[in-house]
KEVEX-326010 format. One record per residue (C-alpha): residue number from 1; x, y, z; chain; residue in three letters. Coordinates in Angstrom, 3 decimals, always signed. Each point is the difference from the previous one (the first is absolute). Last residue first. Example, Ala and Ser with C-alpha at 12.3 -4.5 7.8 and 13.67 -1.06 7.14 Angstrom:
! residues 2
seq; c1; c2; c3; mol; type
2; +13.670; -1.060; +7.140; A; Ser
1; -1.370; -3.440; +0.660; A; Ala
//
This chain:
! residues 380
seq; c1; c2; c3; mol; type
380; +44.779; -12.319; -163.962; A; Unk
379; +0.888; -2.951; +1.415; A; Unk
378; -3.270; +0.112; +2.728; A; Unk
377; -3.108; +0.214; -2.713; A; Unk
376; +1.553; -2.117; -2.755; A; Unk
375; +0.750; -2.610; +2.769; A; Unk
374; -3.627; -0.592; +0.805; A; Unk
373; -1.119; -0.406; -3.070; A; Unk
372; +3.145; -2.328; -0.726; A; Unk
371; -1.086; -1.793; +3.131; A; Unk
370; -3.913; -0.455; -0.998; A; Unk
369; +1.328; -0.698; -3.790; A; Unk
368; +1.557; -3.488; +1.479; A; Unk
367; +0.793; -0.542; +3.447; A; Unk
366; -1.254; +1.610; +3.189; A; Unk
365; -0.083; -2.243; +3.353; A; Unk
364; +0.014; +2.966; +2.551; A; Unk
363; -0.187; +3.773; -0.803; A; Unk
362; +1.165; +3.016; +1.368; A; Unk
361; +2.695; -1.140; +2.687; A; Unk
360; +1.283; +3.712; +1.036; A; Unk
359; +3.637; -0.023; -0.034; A; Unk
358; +0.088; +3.816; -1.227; A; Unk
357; +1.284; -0.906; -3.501; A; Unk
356; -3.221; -2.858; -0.065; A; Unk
355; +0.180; -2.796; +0.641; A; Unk
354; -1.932; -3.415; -1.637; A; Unk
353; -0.290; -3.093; +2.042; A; Unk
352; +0.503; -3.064; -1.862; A; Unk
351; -1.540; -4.232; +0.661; A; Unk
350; +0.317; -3.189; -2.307; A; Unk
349; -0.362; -1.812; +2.349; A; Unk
348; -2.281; -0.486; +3.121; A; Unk
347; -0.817; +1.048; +3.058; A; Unk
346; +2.574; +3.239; +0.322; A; Unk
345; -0.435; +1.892; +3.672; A; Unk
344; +2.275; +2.562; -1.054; A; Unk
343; +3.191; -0.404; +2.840; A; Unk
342; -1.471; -4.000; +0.190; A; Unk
341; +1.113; -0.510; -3.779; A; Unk
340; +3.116; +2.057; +0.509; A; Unk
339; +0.922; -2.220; +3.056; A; Unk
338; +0.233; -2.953; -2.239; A; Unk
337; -1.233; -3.063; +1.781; A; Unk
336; -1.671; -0.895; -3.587; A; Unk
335; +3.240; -0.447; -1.985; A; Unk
334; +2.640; +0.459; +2.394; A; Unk
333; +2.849; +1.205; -3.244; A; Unk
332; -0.143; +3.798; +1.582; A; Unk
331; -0.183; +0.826; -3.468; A; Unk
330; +0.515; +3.384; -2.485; A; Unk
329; -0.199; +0.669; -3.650; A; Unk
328; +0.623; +3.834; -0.448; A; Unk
327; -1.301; +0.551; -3.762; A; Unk
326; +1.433; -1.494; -3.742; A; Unk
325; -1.494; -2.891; +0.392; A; Unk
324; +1.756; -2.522; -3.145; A; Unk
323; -2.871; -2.664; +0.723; A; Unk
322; +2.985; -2.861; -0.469; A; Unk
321; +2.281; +2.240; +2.536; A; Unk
320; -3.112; +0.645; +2.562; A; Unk
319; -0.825; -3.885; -0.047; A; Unk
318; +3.088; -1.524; +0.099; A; Unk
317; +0.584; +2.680; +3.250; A; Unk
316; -3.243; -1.782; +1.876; A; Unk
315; +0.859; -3.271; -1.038; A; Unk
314; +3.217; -0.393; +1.124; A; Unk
313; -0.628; +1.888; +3.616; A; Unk
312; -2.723; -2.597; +0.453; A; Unk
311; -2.412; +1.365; +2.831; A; Unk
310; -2.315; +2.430; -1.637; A; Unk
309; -2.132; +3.040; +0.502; A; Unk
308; +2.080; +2.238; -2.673; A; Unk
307; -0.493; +3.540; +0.809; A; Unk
306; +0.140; +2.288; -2.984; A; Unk
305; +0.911; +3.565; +0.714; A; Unk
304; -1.246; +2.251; -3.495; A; Unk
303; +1.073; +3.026; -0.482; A; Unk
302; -1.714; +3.818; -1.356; A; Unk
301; +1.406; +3.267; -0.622; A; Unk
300; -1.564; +2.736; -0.145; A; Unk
299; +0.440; +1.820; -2.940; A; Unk
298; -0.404; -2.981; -1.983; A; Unk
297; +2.930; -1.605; -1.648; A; Unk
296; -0.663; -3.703; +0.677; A; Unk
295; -3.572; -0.228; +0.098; A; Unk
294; -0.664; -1.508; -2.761; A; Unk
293; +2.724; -2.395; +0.284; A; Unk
292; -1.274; -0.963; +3.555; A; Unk
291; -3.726; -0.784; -1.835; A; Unk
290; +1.897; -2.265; -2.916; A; Unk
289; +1.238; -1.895; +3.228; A; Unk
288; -2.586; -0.098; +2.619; A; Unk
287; -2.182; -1.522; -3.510; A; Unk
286; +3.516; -2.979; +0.186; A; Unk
285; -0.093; -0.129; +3.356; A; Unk
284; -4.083; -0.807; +0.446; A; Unk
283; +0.902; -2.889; -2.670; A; Unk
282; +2.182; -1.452; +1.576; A; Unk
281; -1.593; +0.104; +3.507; A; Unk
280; -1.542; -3.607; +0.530; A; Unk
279; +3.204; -1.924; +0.189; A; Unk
278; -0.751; -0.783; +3.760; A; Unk
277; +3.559; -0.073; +0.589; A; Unk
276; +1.068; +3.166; -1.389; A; Unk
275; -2.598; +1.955; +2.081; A; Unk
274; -1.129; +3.519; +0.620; A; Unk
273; -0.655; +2.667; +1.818; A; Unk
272; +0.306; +3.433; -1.643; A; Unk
271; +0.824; +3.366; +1.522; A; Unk
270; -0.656; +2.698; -2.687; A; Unk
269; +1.790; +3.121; +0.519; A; Unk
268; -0.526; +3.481; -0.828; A; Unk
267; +3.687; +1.519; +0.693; A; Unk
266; +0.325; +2.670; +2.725; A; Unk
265; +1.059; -2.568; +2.528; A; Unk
264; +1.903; -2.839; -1.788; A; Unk
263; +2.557; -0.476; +3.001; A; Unk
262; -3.087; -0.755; +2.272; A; Unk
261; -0.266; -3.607; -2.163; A; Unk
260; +2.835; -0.740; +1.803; A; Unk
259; +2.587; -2.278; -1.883; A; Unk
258; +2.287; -2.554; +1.162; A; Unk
257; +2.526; -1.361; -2.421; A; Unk
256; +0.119; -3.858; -0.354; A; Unk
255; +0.522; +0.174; -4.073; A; Unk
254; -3.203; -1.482; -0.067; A; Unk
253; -1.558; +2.802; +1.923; A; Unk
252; -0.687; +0.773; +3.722; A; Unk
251; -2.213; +1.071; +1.709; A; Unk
250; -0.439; +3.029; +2.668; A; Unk
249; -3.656; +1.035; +0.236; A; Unk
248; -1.688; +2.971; +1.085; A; Unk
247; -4.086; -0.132; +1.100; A; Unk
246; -1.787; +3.059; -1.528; A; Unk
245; -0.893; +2.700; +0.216; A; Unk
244; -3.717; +2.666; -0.188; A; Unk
243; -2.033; -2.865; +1.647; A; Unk
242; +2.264; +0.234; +3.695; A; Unk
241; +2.416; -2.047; +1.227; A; Unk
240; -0.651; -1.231; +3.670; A; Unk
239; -0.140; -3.724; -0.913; A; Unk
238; +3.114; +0.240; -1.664; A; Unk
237; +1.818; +1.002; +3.350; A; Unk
236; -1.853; -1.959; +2.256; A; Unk
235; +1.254; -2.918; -1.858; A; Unk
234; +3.541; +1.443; +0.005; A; Unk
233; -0.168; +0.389; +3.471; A; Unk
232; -1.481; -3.803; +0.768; A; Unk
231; +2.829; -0.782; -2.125; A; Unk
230; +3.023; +1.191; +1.896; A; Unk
229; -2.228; -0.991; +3.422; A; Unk
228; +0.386; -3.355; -1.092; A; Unk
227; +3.260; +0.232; -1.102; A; Unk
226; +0.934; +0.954; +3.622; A; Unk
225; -2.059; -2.498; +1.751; A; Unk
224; +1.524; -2.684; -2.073; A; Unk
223; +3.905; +1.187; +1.084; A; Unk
222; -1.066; +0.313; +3.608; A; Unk
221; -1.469; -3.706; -0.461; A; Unk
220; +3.556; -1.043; -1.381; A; Unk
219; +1.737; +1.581; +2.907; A; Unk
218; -1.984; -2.734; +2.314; A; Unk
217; -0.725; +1.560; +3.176; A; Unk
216; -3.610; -1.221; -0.001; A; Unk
215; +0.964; -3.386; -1.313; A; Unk
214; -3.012; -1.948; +0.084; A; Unk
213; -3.071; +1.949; +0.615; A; Unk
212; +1.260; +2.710; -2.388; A; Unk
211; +1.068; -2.357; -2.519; A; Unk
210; -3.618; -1.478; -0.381; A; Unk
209; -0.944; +4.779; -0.417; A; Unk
208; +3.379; -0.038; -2.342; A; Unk
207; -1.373; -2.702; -2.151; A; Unk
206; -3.560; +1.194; -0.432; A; Unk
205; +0.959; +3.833; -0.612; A; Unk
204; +2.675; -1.621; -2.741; A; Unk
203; -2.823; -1.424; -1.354; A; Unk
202; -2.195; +2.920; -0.245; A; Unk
201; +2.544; +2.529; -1.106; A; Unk
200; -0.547; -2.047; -3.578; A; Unk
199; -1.738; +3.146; -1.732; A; Unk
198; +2.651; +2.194; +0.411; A; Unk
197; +2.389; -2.219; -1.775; A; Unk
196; +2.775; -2.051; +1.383; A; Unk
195; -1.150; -3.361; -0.228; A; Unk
194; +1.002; -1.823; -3.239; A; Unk
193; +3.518; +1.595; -0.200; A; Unk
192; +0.542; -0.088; -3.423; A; Unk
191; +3.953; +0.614; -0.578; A; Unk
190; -0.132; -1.385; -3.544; A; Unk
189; +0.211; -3.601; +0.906; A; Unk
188; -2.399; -0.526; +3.474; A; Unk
187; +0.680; +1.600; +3.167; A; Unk
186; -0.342; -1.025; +3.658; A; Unk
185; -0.786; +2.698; +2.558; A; Unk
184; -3.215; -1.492; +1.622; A; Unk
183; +1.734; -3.085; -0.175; A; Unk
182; +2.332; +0.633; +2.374; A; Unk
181; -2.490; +1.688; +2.875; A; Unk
180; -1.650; -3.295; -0.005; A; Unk
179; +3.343; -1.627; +0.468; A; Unk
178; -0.585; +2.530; +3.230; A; Unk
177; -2.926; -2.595; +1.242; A; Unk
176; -3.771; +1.465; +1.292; A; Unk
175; -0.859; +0.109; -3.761; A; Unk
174; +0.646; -3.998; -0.788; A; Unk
173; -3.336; -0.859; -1.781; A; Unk
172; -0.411; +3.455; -1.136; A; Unk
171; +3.595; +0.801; -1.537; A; Unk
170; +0.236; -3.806; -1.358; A; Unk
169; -3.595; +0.495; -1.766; A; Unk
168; +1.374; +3.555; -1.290; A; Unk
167; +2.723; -1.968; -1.438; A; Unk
166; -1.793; -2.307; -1.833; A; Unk
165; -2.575; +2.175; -1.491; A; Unk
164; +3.036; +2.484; -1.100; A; Unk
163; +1.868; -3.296; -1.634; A; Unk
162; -2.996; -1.106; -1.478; A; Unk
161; -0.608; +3.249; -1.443; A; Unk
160; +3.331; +0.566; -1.961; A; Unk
159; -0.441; -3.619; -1.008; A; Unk
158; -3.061; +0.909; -1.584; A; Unk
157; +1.713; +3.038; -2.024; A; Unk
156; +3.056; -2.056; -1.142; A; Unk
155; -2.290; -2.631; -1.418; A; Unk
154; -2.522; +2.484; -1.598; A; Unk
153; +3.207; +2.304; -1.539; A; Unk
152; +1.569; -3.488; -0.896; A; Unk
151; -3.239; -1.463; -2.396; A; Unk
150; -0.610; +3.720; -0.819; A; Unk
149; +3.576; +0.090; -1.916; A; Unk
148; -0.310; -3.631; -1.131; A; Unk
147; -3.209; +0.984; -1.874; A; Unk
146; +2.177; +3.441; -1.514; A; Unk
145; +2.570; -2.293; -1.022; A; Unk
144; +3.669; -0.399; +1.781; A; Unk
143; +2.974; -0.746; -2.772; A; Unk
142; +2.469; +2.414; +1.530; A; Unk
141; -0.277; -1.105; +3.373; A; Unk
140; -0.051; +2.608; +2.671; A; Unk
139; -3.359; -0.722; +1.490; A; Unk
138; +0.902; -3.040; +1.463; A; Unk
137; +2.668; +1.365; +1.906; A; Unk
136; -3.873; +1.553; +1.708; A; Unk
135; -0.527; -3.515; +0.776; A; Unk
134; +2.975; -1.397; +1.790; A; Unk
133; +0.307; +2.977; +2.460; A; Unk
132; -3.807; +0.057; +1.052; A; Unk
131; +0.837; -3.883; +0.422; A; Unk
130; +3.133; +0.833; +2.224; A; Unk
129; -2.023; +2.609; +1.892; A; Unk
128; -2.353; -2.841; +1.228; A; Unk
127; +2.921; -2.338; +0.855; A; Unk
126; +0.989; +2.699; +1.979; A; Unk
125; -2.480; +0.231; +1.431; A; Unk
124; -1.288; -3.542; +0.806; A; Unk
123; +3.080; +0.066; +1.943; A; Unk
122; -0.213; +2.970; +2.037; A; Unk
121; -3.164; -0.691; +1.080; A; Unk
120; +0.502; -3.743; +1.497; A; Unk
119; +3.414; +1.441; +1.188; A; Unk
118; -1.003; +2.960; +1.658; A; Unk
117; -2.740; -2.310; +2.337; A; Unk
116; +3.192; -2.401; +0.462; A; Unk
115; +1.994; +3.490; +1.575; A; Unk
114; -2.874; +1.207; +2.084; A; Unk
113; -0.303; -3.560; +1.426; A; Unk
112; +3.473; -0.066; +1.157; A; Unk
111; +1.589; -3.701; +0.623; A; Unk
110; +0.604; -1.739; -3.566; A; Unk
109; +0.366; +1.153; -3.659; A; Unk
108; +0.314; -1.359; -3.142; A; Unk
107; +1.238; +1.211; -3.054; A; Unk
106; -0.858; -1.263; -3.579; A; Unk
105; -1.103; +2.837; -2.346; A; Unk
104; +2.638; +2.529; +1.458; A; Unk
103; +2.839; -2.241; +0.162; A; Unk
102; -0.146; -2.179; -3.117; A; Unk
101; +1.431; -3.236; +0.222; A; Unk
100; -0.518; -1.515; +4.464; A; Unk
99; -0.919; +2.915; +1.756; A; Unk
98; +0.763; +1.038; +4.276; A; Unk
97; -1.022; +1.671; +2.735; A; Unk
96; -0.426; -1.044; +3.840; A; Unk
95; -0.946; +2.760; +2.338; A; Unk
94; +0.794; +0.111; +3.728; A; Unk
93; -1.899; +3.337; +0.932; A; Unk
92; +0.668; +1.167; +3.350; A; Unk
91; -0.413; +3.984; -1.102; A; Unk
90; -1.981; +0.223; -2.823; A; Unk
89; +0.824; -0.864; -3.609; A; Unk
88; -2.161; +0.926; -3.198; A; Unk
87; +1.959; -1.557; -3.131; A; Unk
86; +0.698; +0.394; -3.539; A; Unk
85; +1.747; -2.059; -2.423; A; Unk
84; +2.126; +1.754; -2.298; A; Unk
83; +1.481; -1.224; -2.955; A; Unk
82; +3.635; +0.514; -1.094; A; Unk
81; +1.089; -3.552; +0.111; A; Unk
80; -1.063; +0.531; +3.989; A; Unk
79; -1.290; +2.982; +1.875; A; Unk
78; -1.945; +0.037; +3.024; A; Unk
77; -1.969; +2.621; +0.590; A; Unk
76; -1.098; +1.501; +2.960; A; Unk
75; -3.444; +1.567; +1.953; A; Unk
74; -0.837; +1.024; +2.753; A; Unk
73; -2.107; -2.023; +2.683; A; Unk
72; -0.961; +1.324; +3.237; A; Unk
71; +2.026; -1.264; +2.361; A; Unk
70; +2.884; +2.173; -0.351; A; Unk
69; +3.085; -1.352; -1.371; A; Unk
68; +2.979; +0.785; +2.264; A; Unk
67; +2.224; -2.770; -1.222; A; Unk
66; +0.271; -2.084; -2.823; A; Unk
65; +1.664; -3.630; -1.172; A; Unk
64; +0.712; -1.533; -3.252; A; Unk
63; +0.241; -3.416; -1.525; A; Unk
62; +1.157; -1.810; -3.255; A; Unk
61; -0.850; -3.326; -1.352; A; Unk
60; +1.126; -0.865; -3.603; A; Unk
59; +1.676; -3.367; +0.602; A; Unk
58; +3.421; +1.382; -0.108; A; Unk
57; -1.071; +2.377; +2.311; A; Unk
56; -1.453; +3.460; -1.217; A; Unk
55; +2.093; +3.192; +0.789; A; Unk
54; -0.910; +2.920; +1.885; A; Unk
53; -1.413; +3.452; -0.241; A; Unk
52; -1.529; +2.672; +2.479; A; Unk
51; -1.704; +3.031; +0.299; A; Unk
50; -0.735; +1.165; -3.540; A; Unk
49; -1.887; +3.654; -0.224; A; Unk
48; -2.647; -0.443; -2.530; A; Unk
47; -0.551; +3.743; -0.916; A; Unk
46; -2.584; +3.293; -0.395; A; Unk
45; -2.377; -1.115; +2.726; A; Unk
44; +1.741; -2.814; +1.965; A; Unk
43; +0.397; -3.456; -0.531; A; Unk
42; +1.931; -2.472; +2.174; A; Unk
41; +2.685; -2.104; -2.501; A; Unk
40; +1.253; -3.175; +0.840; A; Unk
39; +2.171; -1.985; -2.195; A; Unk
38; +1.011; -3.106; -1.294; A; Unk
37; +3.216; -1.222; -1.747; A; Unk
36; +1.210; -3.131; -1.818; A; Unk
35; -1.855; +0.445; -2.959; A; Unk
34; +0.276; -3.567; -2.982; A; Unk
33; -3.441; -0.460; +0.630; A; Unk
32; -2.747; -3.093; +0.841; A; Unk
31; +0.205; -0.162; +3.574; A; Unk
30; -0.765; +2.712; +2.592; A; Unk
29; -0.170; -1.136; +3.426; A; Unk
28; -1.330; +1.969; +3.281; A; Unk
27; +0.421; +1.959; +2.823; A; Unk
26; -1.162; +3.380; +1.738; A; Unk
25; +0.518; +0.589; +3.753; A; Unk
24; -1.311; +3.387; +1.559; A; Unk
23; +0.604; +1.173; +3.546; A; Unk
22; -2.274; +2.328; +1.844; A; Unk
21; -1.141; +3.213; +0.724; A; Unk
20; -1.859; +1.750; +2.582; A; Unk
19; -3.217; +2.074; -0.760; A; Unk
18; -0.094; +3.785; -1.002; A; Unk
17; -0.802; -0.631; -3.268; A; Unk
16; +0.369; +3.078; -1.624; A; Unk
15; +3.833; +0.470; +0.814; A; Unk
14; +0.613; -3.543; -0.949; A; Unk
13; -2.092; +0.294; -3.768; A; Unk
12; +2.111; +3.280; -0.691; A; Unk
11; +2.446; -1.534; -2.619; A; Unk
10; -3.136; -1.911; -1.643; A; Unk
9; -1.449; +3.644; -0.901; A; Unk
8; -3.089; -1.337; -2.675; A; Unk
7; -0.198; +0.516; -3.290; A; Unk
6; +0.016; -3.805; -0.787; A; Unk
5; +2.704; -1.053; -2.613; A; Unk
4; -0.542; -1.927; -3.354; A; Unk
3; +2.695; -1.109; -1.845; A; Unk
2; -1.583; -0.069; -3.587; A; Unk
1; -0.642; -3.440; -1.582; A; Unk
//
């Protein structure tokens, strides 16, 4: 599981808040590991910064005690065995915590309601992620059929979407709560933040407008409000593009290097949406393919950028080395949030846009003798 970190200025939360502060008091027990030491880390936007340490007792109980925490709540981590547990604390809080075995799966916690809310999410999480985890190590066995392929790719793919359905439920049910805030920025295995595209400035509208009624100073509403208006520009942006471009794009390919489909200007260039998942676009690849050959030292030259509209990270690259694609092959890896979907209002797969040299879009859903038509006129 990736440590995940809220970009939001922690360090500033007293200067924002403009209320009084209070003491802190933080105790527990931790039984079922050989660590002796705990610590407590408060987040900020580019580190964990620890504030304190101690020792467990003999019988695994430990406690710790802050001052000048502002009453709104910010959050910590408490670290343990290596795993983190995290925490929203407001001034006055007197918060039990503590796990019996396995720290993050087990823990329990007492006396902050922001910090038992975290908990129920956090949890089924990262239990979550560790399924995502356990099925695409799936993949990598040597003896895997083309049946037990699919069977994985449709298991990893619905437990892709269970996680997003469940965690949009927490974010609406508890929107007027920063642990809200939290799970708006969690990330799934292969850095897939599941709410982060243009198209998904609705719910973090709806959390910082509940936020906004109950922590007005909050920093972490000041940080909402500014990614909100981030993507309300880039929205206004795209929207304001005219007939004769085209919407850029910044992917990247299995080798995780990002490429911007603006870097092929002067090329023709086929955009193609596609899916490994859905197993329906072999054979479109393989006629893309003998047409790419063609084409391959015409005057003008001509590329193709594949998007893949999938999920499983596995799949997706198994699918582009067994097909042999010899174009850009490109994913985002949010399957149907994709912002490149929204960016050229696709419905349905498979999808292409072809440009020409001047980034004109010419034509829309060409394949077959219709696109090599069409190419014979702008190559040449």
């Amino acid at each position: 599981m990736n440590r995940q970190t809220l970009v939001l200025s922690l360090a500033s939360a007293a200067l924002l808040c403009g209320c009084h502060s209070s003491t802190v008091k933080i105790s527990g027990r931790f039984v079922g590991s050989d660590a002796k030491q705990i610590y407590l880390e408060e987040t900020s936007p580019l580190k964990q910064a620890l504030v304190d340490s101690t020792q467990l007792a003999a019988d695994g109980s430990y406690s710790f005690q802050l001052k000048g925490v502002p009453e709104t709540p910010v959050l910590y981590n408490l670290v343990y065995n290596g795993e983190r547990i995290p925490l929203l604390i407001a001034g006055g809080d007197r918060l039990t915590v503590g796990s019996v075995g396995s720290v993050v799966r087990n823990y329990v916690v007492e006396g902050s309601h922001e910090s038992e809310l975290l908990r129920q999410f956090y949890q089924s999480f990262v239990a979550g992620a560790q399924r995502l985890d356990n099925i695409a190590a799936e993949f990598g066995q040597a003896d895997l059929t083309e049946e037990k392929r699919k069977e994985l790719t449709r298991e990893y793919t619905d437990e892709y979407y269970r996680i997003r359905r469940e965690q949009l439920r927490f974010i609406i049910e508890n929107k007027a709560t920063v642990a809200a805030v939290y799970a708006l920025y969690q990330r799934l295995p292969g850095d897939t933040y599941l709410f982060n595209g243009d198209s998904d400035v609705v719910y973090f509208r709806t959390v910082a407008e509940a936020l906004e009624q109950v922590y007005p100073e909050s920093p972490y509403l000041q940080s909402l409000l500014g990614e909100i208006a981030r993507m309300d520009a880039r929205i206004s942006l795209s929207s304001q593009i005219s007939e004769a471009t085209y919407p850029d794009l910044e992917l990247s390919d299995i080798y995780g290097k990002k490429i911007r489909l603006s870097s092929l200007a002067g090329k023709v260039v086929l955009l193609d949406f596609w899916s490994a998942e859905l197993g329906s676009s072999n054979a479109l690849n393989a006629d893309l393919k003998e047409t790419y050959a063609k084409y391959a030292d015409a005057p003008v030259g001509f590329e193709v950028y594949q998007v893949a509209i999938d999920t499983s990270k596995p799949a997706w690259i198994t699918a582009v080395q067994e097909q042999q694609l010899p174009w850009i092959s490109v994913s985002d890896l949010r399957g149907r949030a994709s912002t490149a979907l929204g960016l050229y209002n696709v419905q349905r797969l498979p999808a292409n846009f072809l440009i020409d040299k001047e980034g004109t879009i010419v034509a829309k859903d060409i394949y077959g003798k219709s696109l090599e038509a069409k190419l014979d006129e702008l190559t040449r």
